[in-house]
mmCIF file of the N, C-alpha and C atoms, coordinates in Angstrom:
data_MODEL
# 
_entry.id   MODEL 
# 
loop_
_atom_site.group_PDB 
_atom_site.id 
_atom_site.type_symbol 
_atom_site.label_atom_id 
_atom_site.label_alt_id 
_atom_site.label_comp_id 
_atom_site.label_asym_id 
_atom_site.label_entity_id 
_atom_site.label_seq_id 
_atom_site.pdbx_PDB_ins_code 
_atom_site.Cartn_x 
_atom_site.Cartn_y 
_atom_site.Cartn_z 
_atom_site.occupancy 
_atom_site.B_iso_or_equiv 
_atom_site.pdbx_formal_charge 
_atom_site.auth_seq_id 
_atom_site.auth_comp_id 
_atom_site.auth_asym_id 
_atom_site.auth_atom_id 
_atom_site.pdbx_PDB_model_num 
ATOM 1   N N  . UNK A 1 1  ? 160.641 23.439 180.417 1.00 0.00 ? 1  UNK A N  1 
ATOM 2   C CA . UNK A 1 1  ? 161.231 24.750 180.516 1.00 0.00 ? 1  UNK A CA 1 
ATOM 3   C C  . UNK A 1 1  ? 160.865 25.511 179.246 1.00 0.00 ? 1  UNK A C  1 
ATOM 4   N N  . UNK A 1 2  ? 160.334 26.576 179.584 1.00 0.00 ? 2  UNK A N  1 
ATOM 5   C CA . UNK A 1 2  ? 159.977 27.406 178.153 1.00 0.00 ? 2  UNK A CA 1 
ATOM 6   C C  . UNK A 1 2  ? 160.879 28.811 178.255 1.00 0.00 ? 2  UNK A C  1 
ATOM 7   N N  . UNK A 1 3  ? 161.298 29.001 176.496 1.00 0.00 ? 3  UNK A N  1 
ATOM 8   C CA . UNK A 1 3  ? 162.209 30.456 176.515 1.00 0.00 ? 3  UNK A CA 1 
ATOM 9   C C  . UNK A 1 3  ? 161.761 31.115 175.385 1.00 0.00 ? 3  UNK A C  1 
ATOM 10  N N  . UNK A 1 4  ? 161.442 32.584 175.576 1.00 0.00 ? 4  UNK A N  1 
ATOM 11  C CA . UNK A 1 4  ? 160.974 33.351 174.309 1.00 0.00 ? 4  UNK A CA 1 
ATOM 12  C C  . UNK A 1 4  ? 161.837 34.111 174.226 1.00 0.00 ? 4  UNK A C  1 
ATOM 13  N N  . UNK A 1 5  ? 162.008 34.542 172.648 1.00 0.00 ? 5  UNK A N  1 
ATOM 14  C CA . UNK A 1 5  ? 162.803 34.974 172.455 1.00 0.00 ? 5  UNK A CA 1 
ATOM 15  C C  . UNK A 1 5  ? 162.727 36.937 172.152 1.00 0.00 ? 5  UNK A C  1 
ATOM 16  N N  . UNK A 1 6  ? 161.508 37.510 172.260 1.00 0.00 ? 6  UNK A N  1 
ATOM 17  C CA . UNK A 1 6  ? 160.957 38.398 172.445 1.00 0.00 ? 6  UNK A CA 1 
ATOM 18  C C  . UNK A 1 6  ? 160.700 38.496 170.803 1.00 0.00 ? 6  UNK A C  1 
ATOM 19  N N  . UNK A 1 7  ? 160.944 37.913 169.899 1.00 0.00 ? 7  UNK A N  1 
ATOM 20  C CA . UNK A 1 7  ? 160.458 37.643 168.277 1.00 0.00 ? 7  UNK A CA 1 
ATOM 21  C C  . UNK A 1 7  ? 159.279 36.899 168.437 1.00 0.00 ? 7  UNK A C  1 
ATOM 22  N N  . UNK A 1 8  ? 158.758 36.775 169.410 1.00 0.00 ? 8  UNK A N  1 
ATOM 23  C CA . UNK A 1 8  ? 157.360 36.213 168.900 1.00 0.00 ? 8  UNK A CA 1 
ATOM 24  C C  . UNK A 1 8  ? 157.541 34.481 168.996 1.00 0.00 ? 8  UNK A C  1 
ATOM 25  N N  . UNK A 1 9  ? 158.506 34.072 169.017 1.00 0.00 ? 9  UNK A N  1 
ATOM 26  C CA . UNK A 1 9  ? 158.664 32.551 169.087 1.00 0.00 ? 9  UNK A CA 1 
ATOM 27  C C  . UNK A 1 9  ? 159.072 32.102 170.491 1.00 0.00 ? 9  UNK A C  1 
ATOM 28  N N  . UNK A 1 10 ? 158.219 31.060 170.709 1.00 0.00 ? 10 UNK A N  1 
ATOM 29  C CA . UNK A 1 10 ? 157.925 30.488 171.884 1.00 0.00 ? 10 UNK A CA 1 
ATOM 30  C C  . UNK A 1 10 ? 158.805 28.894 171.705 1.00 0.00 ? 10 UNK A C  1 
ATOM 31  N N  . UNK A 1 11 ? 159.146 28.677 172.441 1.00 0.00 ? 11 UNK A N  1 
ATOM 32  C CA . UNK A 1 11 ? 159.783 26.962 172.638 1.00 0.00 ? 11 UNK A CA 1 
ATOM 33  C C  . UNK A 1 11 ? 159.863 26.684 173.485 1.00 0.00 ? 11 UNK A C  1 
ATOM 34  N N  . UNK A 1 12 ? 159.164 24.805 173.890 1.00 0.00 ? 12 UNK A N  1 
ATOM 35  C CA . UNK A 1 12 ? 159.113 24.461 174.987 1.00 0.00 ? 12 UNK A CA 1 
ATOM 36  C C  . UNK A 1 12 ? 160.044 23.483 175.190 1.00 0.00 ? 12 UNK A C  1 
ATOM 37  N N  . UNK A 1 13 ? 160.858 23.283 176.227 1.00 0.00 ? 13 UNK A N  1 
ATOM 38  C CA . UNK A 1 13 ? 161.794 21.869 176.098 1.00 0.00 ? 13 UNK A CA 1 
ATOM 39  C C  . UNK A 1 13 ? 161.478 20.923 177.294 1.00 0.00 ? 13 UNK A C  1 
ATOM 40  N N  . UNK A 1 14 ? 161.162 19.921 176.822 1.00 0.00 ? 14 UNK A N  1 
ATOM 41  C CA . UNK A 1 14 ? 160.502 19.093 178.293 1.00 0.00 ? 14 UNK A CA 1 
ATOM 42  C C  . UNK A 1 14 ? 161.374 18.240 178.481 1.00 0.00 ? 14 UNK A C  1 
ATOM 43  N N  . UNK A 1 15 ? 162.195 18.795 179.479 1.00 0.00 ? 15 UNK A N  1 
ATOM 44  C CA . UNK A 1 15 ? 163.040 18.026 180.021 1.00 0.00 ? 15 UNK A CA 1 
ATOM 45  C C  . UNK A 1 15 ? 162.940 16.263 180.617 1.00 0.00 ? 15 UNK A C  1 
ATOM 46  N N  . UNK A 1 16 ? 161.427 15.909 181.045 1.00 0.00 ? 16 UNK A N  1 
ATOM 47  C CA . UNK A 1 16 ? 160.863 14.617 180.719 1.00 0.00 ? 16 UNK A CA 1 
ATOM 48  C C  . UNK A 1 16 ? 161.350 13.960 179.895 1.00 0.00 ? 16 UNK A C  1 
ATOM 49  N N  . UNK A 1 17 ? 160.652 14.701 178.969 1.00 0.00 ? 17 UNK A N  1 
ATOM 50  C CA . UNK A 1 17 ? 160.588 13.654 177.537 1.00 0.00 ? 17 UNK A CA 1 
ATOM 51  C C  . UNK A 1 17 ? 162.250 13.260 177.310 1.00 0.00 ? 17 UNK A C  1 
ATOM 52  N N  . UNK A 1 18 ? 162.755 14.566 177.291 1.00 0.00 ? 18 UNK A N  1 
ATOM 53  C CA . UNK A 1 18 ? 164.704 14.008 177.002 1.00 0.00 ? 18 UNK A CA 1 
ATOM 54  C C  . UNK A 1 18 ? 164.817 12.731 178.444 1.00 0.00 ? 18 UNK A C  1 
ATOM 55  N N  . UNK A 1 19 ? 165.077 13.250 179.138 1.00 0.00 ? 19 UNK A N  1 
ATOM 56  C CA . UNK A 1 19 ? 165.179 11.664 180.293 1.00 0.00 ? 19 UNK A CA 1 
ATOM 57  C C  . UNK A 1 19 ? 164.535 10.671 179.759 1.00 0.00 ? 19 UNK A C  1 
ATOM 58  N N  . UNK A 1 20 ? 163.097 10.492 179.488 1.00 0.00 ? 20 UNK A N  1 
ATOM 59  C CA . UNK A 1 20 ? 162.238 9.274  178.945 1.00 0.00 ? 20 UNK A CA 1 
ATOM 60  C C  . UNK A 1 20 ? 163.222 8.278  177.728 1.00 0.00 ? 20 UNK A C  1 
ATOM 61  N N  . UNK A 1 21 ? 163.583 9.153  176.861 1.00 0.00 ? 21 UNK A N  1 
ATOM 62  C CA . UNK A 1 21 ? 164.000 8.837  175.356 1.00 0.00 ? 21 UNK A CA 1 
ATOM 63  C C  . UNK A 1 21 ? 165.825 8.393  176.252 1.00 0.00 ? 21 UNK A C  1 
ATOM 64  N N  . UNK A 1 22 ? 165.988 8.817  177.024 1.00 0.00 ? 22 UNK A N  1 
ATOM 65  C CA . UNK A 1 22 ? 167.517 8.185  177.392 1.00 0.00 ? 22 UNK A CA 1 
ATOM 66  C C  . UNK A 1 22 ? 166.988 6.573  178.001 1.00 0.00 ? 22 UNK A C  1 
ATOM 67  N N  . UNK A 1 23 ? 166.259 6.728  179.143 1.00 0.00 ? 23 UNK A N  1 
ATOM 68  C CA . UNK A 1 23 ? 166.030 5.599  179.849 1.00 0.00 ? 23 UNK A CA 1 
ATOM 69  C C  . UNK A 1 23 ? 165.916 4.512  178.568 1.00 0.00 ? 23 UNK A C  1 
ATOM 70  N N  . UNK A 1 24 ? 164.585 4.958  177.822 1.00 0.00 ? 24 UNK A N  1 
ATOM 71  C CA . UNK A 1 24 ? 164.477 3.818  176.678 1.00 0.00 ? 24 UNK A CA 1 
ATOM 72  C C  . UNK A 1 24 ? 165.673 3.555  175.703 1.00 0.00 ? 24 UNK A C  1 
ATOM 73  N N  . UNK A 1 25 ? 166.287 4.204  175.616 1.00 0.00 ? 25 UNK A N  1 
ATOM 74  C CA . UNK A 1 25 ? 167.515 3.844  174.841 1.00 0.00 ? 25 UNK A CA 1 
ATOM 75  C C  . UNK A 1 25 ? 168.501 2.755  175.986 1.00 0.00 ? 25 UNK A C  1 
ATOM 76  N N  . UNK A 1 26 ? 168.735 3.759  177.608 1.00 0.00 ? 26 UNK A N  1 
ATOM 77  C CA . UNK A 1 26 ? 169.641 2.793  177.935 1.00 0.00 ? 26 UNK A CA 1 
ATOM 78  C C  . UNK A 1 26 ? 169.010 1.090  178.398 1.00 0.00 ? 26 UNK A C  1 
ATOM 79  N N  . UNK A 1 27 ? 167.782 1.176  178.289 1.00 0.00 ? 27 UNK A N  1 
ATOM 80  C CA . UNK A 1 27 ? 166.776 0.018  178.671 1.00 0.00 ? 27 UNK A CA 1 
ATOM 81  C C  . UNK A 1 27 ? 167.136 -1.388 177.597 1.00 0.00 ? 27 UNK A C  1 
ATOM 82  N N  . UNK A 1 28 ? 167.155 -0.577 176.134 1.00 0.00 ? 28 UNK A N  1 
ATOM 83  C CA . UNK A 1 28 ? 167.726 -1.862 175.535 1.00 0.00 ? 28 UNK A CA 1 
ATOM 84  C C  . UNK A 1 28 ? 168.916 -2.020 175.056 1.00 0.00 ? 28 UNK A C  1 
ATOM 85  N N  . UNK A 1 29 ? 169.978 -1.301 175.408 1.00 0.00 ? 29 UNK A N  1 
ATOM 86  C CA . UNK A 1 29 ? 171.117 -1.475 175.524 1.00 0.00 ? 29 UNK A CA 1 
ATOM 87  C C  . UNK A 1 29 ? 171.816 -3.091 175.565 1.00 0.00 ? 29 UNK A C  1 
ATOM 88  N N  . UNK A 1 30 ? 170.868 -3.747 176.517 1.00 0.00 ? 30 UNK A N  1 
ATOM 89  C CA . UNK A 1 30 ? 171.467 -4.939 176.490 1.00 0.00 ? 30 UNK A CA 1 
ATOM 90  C C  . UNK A 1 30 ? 172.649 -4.837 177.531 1.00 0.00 ? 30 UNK A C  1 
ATOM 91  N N  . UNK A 1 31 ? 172.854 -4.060 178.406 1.00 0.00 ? 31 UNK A N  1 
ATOM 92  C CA . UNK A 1 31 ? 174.353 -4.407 179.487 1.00 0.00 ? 31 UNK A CA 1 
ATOM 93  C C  . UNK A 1 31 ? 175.023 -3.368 178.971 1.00 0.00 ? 31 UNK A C  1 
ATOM 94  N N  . UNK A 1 32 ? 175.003 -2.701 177.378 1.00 0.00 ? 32 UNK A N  1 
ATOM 95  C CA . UNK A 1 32 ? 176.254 -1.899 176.832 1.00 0.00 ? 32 UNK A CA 1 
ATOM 96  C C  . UNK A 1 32 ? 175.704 -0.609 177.580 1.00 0.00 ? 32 UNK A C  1 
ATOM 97  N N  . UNK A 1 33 ? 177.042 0.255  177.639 1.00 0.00 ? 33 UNK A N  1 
ATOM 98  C CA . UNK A 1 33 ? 177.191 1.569  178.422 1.00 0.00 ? 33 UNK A CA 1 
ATOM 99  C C  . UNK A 1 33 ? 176.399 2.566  177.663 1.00 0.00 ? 33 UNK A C  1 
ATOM 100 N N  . UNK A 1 34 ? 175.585 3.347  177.575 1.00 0.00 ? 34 UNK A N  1 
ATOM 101 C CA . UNK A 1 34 ? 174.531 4.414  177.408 1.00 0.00 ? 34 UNK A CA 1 
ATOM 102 C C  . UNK A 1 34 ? 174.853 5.681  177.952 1.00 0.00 ? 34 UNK A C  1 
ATOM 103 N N  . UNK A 1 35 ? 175.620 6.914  177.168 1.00 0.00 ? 35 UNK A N  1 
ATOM 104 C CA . UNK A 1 35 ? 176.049 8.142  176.703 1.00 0.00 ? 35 UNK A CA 1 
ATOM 105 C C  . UNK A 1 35 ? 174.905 8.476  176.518 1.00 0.00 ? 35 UNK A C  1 
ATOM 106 N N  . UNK A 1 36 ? 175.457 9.796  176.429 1.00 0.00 ? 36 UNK A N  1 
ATOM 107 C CA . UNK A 1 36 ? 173.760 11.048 176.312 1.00 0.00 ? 36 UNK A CA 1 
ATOM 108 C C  . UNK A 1 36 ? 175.047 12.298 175.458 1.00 0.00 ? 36 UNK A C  1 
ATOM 109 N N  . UNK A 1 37 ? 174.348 12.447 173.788 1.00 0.00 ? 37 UNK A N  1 
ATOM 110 C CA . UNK A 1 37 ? 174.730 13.944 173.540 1.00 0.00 ? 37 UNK A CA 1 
ATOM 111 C C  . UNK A 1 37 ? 174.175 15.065 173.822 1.00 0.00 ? 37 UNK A C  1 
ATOM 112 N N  . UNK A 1 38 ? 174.673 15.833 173.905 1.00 0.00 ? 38 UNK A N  1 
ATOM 113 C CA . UNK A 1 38 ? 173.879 16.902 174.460 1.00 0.00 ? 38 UNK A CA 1 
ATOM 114 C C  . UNK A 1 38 ? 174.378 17.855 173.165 1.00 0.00 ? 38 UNK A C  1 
ATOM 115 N N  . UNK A 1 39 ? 173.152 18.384 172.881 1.00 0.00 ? 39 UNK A N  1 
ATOM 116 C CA . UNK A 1 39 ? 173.259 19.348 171.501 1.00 0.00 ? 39 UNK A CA 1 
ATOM 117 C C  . UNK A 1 39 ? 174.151 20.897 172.124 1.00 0.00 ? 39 UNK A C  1 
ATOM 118 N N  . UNK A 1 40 ? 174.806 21.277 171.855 1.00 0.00 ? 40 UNK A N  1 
ATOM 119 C CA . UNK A 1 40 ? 175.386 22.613 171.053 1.00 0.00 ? 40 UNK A CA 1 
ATOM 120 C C  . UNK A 1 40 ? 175.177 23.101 172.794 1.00 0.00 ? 40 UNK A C  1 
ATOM 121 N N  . UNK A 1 41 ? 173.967 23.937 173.209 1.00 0.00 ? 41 UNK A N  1 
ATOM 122 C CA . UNK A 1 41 ? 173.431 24.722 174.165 1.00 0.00 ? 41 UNK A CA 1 
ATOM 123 C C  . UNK A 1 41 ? 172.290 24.125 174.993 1.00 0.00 ? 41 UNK A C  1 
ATOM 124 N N  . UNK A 1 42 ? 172.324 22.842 174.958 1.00 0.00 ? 42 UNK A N  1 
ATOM 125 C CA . UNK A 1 42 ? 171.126 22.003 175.370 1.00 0.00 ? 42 UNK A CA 1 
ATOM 126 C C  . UNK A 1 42 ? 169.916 22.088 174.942 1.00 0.00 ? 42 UNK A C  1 
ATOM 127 N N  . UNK A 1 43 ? 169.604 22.283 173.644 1.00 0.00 ? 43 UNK A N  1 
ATOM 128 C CA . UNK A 1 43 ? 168.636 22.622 172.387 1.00 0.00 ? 43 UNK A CA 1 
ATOM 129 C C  . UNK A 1 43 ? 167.880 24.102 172.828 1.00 0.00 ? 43 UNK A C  1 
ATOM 130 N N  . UNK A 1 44 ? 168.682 24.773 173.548 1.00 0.00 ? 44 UNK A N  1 
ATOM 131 C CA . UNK A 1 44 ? 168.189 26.115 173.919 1.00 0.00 ? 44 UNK A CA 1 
ATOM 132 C C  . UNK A 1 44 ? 167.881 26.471 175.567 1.00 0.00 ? 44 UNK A C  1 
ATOM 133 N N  . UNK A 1 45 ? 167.896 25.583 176.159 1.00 0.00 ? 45 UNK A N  1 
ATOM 134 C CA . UNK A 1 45 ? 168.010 25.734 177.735 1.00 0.00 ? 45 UNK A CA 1 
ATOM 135 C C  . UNK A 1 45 ? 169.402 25.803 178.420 1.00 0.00 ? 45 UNK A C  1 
ATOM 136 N N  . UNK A 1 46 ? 170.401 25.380 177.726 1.00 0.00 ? 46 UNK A N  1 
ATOM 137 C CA . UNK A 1 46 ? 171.288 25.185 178.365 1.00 0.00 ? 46 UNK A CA 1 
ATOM 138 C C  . UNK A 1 46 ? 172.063 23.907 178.844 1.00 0.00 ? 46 UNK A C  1 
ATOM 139 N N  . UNK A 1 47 ? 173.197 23.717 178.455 1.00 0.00 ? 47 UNK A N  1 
ATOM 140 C CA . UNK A 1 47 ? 173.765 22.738 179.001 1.00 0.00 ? 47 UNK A CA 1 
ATOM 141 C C  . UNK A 1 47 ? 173.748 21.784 180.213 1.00 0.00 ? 47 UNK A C  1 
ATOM 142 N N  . UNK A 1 48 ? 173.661 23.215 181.467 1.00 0.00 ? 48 UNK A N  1 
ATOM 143 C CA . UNK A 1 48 ? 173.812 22.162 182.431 1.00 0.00 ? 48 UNK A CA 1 
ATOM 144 C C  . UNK A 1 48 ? 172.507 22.078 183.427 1.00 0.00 ? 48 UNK A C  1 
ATOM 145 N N  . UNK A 1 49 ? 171.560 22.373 182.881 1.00 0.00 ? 49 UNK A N  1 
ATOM 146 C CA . UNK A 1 49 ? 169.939 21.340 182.991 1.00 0.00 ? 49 UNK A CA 1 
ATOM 147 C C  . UNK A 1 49 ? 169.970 20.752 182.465 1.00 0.00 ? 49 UNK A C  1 
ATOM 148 N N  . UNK A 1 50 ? 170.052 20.131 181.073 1.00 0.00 ? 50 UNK A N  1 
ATOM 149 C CA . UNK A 1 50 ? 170.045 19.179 180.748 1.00 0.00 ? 50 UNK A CA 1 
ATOM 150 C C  . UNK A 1 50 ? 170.762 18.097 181.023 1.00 0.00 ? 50 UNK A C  1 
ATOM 151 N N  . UNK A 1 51 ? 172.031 18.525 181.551 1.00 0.00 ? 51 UNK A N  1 
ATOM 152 C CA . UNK A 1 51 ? 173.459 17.327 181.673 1.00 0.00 ? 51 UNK A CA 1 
ATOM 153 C C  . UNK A 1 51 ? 172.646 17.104 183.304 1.00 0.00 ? 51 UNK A C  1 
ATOM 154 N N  . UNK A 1 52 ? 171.967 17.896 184.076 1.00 0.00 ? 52 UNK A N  1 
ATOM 155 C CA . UNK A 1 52 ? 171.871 17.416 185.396 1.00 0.00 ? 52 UNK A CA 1 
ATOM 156 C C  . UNK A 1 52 ? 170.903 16.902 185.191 1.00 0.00 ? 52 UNK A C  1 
ATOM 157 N N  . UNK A 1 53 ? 169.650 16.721 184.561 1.00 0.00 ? 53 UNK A N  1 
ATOM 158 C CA . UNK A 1 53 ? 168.905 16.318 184.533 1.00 0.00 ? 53 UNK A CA 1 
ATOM 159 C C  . UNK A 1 53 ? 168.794 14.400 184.078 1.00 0.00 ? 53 UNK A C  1 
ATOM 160 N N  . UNK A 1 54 ? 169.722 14.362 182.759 1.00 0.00 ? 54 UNK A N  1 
ATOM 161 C CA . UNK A 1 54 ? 170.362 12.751 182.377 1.00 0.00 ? 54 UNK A CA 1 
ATOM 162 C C  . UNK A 1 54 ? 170.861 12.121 183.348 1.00 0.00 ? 54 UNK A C  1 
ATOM 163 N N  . UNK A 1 55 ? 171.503 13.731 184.224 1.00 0.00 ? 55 UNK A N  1 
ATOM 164 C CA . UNK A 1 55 ? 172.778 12.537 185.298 1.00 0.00 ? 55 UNK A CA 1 
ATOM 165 C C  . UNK A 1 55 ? 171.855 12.188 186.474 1.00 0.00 ? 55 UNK A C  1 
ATOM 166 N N  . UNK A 1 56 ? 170.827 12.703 186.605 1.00 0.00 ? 56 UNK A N  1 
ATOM 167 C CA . UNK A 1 56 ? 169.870 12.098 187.865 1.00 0.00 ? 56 UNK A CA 1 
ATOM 168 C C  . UNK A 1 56 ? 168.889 10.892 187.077 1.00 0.00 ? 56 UNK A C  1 
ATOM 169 N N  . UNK A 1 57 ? 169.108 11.038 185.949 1.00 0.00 ? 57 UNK A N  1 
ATOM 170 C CA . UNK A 1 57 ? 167.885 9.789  185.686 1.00 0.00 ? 57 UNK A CA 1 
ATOM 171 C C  . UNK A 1 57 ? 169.232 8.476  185.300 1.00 0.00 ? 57 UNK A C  1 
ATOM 172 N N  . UNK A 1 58 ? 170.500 9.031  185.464 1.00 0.00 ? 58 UNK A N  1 
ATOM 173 C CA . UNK A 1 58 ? 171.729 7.523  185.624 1.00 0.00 ? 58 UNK A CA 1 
ATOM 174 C C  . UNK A 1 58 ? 172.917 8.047  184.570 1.00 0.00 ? 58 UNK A C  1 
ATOM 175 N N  . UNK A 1 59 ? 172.736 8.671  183.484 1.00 0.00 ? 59 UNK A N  1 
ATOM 176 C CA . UNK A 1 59 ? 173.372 9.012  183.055 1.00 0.00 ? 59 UNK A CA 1 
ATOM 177 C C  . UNK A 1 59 ? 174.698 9.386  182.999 1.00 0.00 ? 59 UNK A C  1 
ATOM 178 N N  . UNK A 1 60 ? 175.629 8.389  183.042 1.00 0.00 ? 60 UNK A N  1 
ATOM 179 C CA . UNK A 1 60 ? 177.495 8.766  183.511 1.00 0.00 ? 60 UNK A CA 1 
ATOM 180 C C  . UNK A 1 60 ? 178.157 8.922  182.276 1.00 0.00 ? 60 UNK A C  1 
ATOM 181 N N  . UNK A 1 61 ? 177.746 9.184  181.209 1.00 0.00 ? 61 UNK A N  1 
ATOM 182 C CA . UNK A 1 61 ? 178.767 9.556  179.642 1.00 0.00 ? 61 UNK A CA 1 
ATOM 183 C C  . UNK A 1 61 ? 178.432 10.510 179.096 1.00 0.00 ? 61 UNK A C  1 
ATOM 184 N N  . UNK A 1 62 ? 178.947 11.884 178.988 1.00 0.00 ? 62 UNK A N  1 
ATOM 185 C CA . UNK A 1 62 ? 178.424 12.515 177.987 1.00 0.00 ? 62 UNK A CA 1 
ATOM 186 C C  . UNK A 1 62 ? 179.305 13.327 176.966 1.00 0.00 ? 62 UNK A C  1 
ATOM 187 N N  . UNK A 1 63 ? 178.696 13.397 175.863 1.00 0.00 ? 63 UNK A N  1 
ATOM 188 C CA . UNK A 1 63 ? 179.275 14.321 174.936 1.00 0.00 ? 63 UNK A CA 1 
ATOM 189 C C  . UNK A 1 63 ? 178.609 15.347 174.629 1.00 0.00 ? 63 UNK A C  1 
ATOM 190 N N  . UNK A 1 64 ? 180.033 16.582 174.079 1.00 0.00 ? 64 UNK A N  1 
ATOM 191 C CA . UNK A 1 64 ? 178.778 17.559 173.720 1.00 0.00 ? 64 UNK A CA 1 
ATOM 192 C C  . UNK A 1 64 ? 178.675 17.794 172.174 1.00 0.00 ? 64 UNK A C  1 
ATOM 193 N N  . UNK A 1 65 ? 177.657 18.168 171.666 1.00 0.00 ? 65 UNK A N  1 
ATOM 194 C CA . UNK A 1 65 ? 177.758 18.416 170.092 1.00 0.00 ? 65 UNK A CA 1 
ATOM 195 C C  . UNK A 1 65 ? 178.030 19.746 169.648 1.00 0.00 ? 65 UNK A C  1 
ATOM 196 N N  . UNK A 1 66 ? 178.498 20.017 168.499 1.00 0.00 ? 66 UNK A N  1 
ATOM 197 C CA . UNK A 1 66 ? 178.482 21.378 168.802 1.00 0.00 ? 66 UNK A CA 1 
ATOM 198 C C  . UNK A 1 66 ? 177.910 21.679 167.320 1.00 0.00 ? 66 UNK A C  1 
# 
């Protein structure tokens, strides 16, 4: 997902890569339960793409940061 901010700055957030980096975290978990924080505004996309996006790759804990 990409958002500009009409300043000239471009940011891309690949929602992939965040799922990838959960799976591998909950992968070696070892059996223990695997939470997902979710930054502030979902590092600029928004909260709830990102929270839907964890919760389809298994994701049942989350916090938010603020």
């Amino acid at each position: 997902m990409a958002l500009q901010s009409g300043l000239g700055g471009h940011l891309t957030i690949d929602l992939g890569a965040l799922v990838r980096n959960w799976r591998a975290l909950d992968k070696v978990s070892a059996g223990a339960l695997t939470g997902a924080v979710i930054k502030a505004d979902g590092y600029g996309v928004g909260i709830v793409p990102v929270a839907k996006s964890l919760y389809a790759a298994g994701a049942r804990f989350f916090h938010r940061h603020r």
